[in-house]
DOLO-555212 format. One record per residue: x, y, z of N, C-alpha, C in turn; residue number from 1. Coordinates in nm, 3 decimals. Each point is the difference from the previous one (the first is absolute). Layout:
<nodes>
+---------+---------+---------+---------+---------+---------+---------+---------+---------+-----+
:    n_px :    n_py :    n_pz :   ca_px :   ca_py :   ca_pz :    c_px :    c_py :    c_pz :   i :
+---------+---------+---------+---------+---------+---------+---------+---------+---------+-----+
:       X :       Y :       Z :       X :       Y :       Z :       X :       Y :       Z : NUM :
...
+---------+---------+---------+---------+---------+---------+---------+---------+---------+-----+
</nodes>
This chain:
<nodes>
+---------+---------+---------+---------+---------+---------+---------+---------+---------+-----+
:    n_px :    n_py :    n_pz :   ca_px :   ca_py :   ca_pz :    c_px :    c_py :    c_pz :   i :
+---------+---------+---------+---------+---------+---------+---------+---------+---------+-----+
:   0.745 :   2.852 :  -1.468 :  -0.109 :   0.015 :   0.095 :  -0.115 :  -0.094 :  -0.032 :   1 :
:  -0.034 :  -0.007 :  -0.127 :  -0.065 :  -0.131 :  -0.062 :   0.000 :  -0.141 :   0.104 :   2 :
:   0.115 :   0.017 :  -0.013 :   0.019 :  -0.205 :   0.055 :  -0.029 :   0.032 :   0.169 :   3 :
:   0.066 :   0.099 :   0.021 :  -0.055 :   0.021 :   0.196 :  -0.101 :  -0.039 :   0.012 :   4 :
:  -0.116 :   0.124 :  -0.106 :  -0.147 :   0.021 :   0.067 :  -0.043 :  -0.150 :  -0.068 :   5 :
:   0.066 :  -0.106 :  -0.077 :  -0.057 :  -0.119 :  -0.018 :  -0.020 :  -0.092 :   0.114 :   6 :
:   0.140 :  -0.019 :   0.021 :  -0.001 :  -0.091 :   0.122 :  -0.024 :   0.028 :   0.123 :   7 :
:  -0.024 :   0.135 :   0.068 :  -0.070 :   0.069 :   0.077 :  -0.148 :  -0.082 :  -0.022 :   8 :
:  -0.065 :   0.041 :  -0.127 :  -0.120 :  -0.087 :  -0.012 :   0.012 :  -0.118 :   0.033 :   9 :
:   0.094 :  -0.083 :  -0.040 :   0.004 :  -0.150 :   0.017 :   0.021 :  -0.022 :   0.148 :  10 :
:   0.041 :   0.086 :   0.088 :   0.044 :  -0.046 :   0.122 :  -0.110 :   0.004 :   0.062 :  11 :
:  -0.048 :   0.140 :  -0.011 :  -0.133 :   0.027 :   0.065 :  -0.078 :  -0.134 :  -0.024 :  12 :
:  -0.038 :  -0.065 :  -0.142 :  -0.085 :  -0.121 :  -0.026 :  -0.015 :  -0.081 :   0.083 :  13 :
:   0.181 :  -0.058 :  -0.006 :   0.008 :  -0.095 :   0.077 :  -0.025 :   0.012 :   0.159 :  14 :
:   0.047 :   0.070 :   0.045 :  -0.100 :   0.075 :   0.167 :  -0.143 :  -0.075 :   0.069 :  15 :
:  -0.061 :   0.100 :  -0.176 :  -0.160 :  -0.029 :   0.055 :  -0.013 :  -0.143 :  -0.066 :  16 :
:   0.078 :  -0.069 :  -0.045 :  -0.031 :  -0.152 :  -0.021 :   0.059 :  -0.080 :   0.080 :  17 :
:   0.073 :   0.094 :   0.082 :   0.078 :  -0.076 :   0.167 :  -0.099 :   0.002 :   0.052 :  18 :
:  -0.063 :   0.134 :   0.036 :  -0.119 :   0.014 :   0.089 :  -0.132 :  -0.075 :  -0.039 :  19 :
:  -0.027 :  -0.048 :  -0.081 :  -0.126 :  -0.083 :  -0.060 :   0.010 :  -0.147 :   0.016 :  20 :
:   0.129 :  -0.032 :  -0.006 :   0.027 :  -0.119 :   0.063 :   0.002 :  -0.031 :   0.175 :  21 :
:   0.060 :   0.116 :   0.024 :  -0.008 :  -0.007 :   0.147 :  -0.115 :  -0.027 :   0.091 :  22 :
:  -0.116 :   0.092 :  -0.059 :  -0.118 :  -0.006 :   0.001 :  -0.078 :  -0.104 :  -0.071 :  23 :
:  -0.003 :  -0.066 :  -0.031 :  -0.025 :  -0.158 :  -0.069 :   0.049 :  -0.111 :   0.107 :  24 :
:   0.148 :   0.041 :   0.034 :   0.013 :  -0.069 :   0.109 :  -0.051 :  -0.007 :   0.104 :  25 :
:  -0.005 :   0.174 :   0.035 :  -0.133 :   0.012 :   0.159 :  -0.141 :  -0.116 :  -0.016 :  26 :
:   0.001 :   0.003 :  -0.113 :  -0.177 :  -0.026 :   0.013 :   0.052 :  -0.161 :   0.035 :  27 :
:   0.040 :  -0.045 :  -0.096 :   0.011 :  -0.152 :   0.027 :   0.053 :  -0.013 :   0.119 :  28 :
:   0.101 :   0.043 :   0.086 :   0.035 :  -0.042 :   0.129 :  -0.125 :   0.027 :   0.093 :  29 :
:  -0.124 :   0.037 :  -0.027 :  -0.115 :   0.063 :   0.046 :  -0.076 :  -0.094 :  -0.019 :  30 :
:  -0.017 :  -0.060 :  -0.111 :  -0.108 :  -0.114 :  -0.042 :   0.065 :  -0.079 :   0.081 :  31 :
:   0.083 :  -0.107 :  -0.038 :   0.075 :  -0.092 :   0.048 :  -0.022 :  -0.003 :   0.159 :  32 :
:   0.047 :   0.092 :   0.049 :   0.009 :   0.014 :   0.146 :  -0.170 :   0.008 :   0.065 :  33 :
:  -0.070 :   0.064 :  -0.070 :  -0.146 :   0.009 :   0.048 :  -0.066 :  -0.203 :  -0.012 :  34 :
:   0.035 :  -0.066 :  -0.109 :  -0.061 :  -0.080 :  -0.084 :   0.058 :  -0.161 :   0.082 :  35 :
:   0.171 :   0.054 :   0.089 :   0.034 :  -0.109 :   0.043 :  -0.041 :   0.014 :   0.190 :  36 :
:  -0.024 :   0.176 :   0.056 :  -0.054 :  -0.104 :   0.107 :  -0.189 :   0.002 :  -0.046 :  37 :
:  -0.046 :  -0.007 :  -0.066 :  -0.144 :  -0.003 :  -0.039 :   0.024 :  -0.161 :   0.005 :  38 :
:   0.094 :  -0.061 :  -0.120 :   0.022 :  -0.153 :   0.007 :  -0.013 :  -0.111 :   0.142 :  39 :
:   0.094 :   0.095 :   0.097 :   0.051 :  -0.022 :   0.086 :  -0.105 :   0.012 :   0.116 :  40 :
:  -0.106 :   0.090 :   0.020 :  -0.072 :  -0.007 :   0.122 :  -0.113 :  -0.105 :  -0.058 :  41 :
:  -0.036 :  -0.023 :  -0.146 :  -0.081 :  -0.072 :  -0.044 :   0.024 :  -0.184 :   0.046 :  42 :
:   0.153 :  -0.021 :  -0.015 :  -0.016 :  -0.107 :   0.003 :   0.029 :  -0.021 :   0.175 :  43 :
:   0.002 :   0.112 :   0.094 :   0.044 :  -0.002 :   0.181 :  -0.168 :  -0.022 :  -0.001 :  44 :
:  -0.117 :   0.077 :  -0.065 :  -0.113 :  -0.043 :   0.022 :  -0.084 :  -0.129 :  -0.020 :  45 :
:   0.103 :  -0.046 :  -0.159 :  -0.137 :  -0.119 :  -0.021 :   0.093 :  -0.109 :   0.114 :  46 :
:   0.133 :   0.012 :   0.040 :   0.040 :  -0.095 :   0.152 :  -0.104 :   0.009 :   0.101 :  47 :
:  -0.030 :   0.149 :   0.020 :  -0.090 :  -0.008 :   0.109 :  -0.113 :  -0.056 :  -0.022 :  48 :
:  -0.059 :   0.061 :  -0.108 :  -0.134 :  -0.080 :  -0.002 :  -0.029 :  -0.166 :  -0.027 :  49 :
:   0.122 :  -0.047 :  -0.070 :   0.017 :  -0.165 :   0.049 :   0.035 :  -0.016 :   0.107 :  50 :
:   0.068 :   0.023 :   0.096 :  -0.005 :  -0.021 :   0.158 :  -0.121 :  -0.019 :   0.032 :  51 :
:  -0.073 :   0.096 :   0.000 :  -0.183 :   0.025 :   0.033 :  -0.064 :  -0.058 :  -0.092 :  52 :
:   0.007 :  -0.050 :  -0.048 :  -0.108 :  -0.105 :  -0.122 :  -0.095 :   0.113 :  -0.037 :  53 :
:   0.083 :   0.113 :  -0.043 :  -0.137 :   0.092 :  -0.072 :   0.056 :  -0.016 :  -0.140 :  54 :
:  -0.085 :   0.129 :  -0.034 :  -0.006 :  -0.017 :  -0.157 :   0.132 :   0.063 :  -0.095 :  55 :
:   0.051 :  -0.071 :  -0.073 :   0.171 :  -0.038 :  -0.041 :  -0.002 :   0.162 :  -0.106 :  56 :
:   0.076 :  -0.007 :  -0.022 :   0.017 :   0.096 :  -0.147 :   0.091 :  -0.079 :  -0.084 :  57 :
:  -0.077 :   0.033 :  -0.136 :   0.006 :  -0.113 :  -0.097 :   0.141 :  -0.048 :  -0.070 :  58 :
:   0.009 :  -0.072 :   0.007 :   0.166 :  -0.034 :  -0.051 :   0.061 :   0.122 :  -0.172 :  59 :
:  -0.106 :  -0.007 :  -0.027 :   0.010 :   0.069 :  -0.155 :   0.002 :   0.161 :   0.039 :  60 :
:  -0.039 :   0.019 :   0.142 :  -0.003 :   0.135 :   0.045 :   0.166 :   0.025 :   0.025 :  61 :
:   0.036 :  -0.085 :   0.079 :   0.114 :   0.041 :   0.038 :   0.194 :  -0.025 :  -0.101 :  62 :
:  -0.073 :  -0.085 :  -0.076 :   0.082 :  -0.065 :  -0.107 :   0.025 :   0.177 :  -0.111 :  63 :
:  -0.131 :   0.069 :  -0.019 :   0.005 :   0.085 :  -0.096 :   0.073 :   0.146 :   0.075 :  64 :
:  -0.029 :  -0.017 :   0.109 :   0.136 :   0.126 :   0.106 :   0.128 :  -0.082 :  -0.031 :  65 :
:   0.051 :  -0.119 :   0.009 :   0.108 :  -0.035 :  -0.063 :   0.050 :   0.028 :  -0.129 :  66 :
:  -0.088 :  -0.008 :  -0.073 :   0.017 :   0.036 :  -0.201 :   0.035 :   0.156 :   0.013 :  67 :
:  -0.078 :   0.038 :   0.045 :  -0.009 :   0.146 :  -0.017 :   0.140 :   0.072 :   0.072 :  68 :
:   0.076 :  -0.088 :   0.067 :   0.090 :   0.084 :   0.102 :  -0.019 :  -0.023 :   0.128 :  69 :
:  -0.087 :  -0.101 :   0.031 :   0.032 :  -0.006 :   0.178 :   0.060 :  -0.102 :   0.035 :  70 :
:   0.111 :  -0.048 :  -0.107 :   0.079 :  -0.101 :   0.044 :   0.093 :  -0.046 :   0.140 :  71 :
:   0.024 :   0.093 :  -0.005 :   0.108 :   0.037 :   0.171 :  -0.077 :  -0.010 :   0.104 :  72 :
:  -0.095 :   0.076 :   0.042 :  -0.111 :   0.031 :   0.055 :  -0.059 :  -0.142 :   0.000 :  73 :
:  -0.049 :  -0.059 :  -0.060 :  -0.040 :  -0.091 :  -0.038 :   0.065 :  -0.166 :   0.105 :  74 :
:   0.106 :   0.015 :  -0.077 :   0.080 :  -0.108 :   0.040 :   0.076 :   0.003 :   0.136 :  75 :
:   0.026 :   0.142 :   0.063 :   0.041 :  -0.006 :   0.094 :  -0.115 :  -0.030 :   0.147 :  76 :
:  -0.135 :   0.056 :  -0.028 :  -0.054 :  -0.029 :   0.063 :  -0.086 :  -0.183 :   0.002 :  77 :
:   0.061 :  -0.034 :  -0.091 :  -0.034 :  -0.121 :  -0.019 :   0.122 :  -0.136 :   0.062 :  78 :
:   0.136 :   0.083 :  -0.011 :   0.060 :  -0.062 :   0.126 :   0.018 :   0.073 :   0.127 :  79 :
:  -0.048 :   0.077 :   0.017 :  -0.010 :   0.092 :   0.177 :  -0.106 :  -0.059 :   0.019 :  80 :
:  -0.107 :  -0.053 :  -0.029 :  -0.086 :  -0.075 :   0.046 :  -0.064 :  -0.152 :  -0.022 :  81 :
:   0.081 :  -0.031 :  -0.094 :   0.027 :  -0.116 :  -0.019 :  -0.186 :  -0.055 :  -0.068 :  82 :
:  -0.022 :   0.070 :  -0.126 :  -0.126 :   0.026 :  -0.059 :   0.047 :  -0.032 :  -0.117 :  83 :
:  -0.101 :  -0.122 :  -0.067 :   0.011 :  -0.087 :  -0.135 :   0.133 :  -0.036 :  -0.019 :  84 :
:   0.108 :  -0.020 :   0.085 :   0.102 :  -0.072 :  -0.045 :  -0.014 :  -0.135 :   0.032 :  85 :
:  -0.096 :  -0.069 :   0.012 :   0.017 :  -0.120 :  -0.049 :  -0.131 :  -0.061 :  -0.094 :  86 :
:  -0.028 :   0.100 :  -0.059 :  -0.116 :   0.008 :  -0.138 :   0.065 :  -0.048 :  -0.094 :  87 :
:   0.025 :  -0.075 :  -0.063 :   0.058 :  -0.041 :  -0.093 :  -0.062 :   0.067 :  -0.115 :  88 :
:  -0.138 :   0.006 :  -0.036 :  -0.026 :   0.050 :  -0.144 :   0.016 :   0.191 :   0.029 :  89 :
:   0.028 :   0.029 :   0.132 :  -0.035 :   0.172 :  -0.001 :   0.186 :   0.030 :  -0.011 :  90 :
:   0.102 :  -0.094 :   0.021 :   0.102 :   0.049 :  -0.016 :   0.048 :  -0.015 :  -0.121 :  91 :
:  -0.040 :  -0.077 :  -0.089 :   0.019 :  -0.036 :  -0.085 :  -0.013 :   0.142 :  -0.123 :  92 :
:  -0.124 :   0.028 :   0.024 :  -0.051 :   0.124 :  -0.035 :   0.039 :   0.118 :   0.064 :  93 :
:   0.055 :   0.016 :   0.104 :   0.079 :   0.116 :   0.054 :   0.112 :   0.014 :  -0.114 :  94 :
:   0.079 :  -0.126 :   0.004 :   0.149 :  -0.034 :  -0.006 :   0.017 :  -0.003 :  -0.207 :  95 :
:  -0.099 :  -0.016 :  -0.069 :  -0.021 :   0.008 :  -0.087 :  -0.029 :   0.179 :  -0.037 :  96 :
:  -0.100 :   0.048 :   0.071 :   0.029 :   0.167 :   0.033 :   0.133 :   0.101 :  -0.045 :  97 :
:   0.084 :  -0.041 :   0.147 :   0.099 :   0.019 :   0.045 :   0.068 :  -0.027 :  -0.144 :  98 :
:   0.038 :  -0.100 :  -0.032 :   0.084 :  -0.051 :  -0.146 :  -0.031 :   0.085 :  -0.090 :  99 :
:  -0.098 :   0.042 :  -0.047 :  -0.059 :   0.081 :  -0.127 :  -0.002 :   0.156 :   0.058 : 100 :
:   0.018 :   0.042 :   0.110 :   0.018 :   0.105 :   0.008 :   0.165 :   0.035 :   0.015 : 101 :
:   0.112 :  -0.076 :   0.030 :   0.136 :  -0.005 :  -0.020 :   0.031 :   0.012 :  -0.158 : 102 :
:  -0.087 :  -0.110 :  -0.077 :   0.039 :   0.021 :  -0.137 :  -0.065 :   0.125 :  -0.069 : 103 :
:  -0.090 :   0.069 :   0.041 :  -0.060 :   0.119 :  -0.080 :   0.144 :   0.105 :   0.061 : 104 :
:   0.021 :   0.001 :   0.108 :   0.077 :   0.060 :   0.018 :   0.154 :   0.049 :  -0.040 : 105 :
:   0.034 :  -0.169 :  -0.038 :   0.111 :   0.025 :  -0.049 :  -0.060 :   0.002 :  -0.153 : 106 :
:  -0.082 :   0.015 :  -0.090 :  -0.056 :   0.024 :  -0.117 :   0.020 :   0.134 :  -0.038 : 107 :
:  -0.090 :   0.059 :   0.151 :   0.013 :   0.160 :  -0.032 :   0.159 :   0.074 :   0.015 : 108 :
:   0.074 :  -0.077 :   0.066 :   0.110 :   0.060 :   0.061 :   0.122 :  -0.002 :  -0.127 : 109 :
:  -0.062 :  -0.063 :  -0.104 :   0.123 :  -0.037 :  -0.114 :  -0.024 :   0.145 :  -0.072 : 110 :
:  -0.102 :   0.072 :  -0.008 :  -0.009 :   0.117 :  -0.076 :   0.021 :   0.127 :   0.103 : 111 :
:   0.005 :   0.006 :   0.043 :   0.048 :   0.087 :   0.127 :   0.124 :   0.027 :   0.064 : 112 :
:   0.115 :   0.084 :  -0.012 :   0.108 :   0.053 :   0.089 :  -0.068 :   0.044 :   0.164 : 113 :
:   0.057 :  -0.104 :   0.038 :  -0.032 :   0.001 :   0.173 :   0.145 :   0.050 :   0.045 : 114 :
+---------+---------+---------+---------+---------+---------+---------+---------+---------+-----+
</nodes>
């Protein structure tokens, strides 16, 4: 009865460390998703406001919604509207982004069972 009520414990563990992950996952599919259309209406706005010769939002503004996770967001609205793709120094720095966030990724992903 020993070894039951052990691994009974151990199962149970593993459960609530299913469920803690799961929930780790919620949040990040939450950030991510909040952070890429935040990326995303940011850069449909500073289009508009260069259309209208008003006042831009700052390249370093929208570069750091990229770092942070608004990569997708980011880039897709940048070819749906066809915004800084032909910036040479802002893609550069997107695309440099993009690169270092693939490699953290596969960094983190070497210690991790996915």
């Amino acid at each position: 009865e020993l070894y039951v009520s052990h691994f009974s414990f151990f199962r149970t563990a593993k459960i609530i460390s299913l469920e803690r992950k799961c929930i780790a996952m919620d949040i990040l599919l939450y950030y991510f998703l909040i952070l890429n259309v935040i990326g995303f209406l940011l850069t449909v706005f500073d289009k508009q406001q260069a259309k209208s010769h008003k006042q831009r939002i700052p390249e370093t503004t929208l570069l750091t919604f990229v770092f942070v996770g608004g990569t997708v967001g980011s880039g897709l609205a940048m070819l749906l509207f066809r915004h800084k793709t032909s910036k040479t120094s802002y893609l550069l720095k997107f695309w440099l982004i993009v690169i270092l966030q693939i490699m953290a990724i596969c960094f983190v992903s070497l210690d991790y069972e996915i």
